[in-house]
Backbone bond lengths (Angstrom), bond angles and torsions (degrees), N, CA, C in turn:
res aa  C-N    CA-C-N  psi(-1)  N-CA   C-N-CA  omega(-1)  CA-C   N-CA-C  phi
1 X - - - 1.445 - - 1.525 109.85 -
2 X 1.756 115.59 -60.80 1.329 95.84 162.67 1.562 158.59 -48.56
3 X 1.842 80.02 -8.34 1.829 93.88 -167.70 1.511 80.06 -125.49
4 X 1.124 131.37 55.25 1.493 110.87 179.31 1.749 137.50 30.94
5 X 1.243 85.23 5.73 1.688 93.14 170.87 1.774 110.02 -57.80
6 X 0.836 118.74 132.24 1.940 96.21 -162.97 2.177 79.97 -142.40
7 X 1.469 91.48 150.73 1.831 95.62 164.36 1.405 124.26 -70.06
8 X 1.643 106.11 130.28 1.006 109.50 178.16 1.911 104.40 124.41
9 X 1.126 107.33 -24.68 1.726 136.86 -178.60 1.420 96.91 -74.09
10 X 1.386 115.35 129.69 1.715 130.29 173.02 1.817 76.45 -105.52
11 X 1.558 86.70 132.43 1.684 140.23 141.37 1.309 125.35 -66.47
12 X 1.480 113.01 95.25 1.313 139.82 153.12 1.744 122.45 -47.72
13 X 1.565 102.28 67.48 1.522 69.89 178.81 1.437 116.85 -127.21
14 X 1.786 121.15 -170.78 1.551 106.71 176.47 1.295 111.86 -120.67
15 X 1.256 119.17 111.21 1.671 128.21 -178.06 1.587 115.17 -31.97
16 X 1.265 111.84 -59.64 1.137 131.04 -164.74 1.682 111.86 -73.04
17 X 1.220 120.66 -1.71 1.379 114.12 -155.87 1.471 100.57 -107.84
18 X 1.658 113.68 123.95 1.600 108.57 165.92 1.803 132.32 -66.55
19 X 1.107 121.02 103.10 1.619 127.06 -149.69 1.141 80.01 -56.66
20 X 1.331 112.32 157.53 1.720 145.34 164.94 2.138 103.40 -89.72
21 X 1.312 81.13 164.85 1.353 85.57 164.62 1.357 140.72 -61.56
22 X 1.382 137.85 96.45 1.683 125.77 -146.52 1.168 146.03 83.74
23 X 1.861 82.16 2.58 1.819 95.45 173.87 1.520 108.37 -89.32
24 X 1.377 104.03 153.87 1.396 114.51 175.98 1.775 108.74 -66.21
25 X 1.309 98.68 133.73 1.957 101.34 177.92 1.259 106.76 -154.91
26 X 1.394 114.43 128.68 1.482 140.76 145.55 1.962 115.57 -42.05
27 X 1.470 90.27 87.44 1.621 94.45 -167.46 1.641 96.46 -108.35
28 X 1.635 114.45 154.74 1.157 138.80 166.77 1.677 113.37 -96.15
29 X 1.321 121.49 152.20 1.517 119.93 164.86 1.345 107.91 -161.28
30 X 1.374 125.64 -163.88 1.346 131.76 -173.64 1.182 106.00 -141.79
31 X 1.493 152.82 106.77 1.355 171.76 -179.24 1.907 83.97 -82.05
32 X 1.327 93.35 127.21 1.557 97.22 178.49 1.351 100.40 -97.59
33 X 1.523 107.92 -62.15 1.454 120.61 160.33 1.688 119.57 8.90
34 X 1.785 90.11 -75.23 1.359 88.70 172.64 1.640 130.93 -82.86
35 X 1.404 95.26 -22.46 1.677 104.97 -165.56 1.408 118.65 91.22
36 X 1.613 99.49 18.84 1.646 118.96 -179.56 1.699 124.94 -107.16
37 X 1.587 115.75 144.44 1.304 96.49 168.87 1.765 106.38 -84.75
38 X 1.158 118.20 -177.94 1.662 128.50 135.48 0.628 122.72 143.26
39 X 1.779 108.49 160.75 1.351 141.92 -140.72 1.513 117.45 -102.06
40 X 1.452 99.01 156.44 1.657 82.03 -165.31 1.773 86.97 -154.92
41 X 1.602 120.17 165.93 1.116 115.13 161.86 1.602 107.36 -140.93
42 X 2.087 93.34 130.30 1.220 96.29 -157.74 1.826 81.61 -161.97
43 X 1.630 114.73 171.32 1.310 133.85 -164.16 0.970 114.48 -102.92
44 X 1.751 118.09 104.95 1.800 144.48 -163.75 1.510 97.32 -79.50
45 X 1.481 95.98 119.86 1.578 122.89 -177.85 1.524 91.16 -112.37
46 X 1.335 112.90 130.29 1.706 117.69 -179.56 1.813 89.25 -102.95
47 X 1.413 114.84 146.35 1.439 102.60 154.56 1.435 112.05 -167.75
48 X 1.226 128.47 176.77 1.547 122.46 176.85 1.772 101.96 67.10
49 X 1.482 115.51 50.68 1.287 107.29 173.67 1.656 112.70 80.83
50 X 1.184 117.41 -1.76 1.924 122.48 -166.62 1.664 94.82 86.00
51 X 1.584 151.72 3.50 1.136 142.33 -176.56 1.380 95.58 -70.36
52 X 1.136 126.12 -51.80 1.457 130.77 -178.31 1.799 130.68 -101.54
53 X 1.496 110.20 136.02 1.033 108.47 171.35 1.252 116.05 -115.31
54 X 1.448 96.75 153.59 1.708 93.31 164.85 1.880 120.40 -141.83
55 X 1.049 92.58 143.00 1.585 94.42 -164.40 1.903 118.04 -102.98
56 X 1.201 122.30 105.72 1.581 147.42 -133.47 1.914 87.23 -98.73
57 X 1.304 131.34 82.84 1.700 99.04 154.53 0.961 125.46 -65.91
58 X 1.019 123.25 143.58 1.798 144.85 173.43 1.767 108.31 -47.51
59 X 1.624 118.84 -32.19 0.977 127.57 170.35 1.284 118.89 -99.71
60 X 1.396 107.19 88.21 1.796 114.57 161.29 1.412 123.60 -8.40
61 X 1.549 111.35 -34.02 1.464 89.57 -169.90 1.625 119.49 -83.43
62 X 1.750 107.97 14.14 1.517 105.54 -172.13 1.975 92.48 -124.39
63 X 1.392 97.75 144.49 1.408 122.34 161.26 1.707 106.55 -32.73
64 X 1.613 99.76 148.42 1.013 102.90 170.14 2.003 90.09 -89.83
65 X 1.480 89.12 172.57 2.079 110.96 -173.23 1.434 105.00 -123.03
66 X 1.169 129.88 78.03 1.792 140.08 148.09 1.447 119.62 -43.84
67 X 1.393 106.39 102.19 1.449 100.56 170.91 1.595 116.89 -133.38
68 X 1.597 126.36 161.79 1.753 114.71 -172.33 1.932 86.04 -73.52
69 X 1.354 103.26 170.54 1.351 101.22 -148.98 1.789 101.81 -95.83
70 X 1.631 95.74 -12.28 1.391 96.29 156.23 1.567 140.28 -61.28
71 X 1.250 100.14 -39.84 1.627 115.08 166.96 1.903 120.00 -65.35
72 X 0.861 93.83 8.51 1.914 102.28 168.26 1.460 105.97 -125.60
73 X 1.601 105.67 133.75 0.873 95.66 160.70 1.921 110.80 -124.06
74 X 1.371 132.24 147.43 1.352 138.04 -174.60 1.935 100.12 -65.96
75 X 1.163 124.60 117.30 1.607 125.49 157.40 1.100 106.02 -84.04
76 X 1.977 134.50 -29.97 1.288 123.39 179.55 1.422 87.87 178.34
77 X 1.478 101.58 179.44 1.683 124.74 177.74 1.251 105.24 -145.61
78 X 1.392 100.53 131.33 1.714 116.99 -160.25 1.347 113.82 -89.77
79 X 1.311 115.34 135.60 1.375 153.36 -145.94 1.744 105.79 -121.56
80 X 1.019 98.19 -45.11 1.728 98.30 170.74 1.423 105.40 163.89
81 X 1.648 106.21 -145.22 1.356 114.05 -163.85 1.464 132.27 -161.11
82 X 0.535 165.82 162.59 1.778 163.71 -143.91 1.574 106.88 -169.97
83 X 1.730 99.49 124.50 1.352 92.85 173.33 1.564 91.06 -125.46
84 X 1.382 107.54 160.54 1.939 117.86 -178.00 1.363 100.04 -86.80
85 X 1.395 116.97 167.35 1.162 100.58 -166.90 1.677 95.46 -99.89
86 X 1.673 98.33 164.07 2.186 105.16 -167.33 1.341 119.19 59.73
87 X 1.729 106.27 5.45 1.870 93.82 158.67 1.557 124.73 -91.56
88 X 1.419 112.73 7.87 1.512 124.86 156.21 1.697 93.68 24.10
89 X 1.077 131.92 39.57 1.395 127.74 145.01 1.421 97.18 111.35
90 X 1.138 136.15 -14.48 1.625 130.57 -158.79 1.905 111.05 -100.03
91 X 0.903 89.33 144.97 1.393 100.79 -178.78 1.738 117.57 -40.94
92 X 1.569 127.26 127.38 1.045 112.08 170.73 1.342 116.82 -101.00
């Protein structure tokens, strides 16, 4: 929402690329809690030496996500986006 990333929008991203500080990235993790993986795309905060990450949504109304920096892993860092045309944000 903050970056106009809106539902319904394909994710541009590049597998191979090591995210920078504050770039938007398609990250993996493991919720022990539940006994779940998942993925999410949101803005990689390095800190505490790179031991820690933390993951920033663009939309205020959600928590930031602290994790040791081993427990993430990067699927990609986003590059942009594609919207179809008349999905004005809504789910296809």
């Amino acid at each position: 929402i903050g970056d106009g990333i809106l539902p319904g929008a394909y994710m541009v991203l590049r597998p191979a690329a090591a995210p920078h500080n504050g770039d938007i990235a398609a990250v993996q993790s493991h919720d022990e809690a539940r006994g779940e993986y998942f993925s999410t795309l949101k803005r990689i905060h390095f800190e505490n030496g790179n031991k820690r990450i933390r993951l920033k949504a663009s939309n205020e109304r959600y928590d930031d996500m602290i994790f040791p920096a081993d427990r993430v892993e990067v699927a990609g860092v986003f590059r942009g986006l594609l919207r179809l045309p008349g999905s004005n944000g809504k789910r296809l």
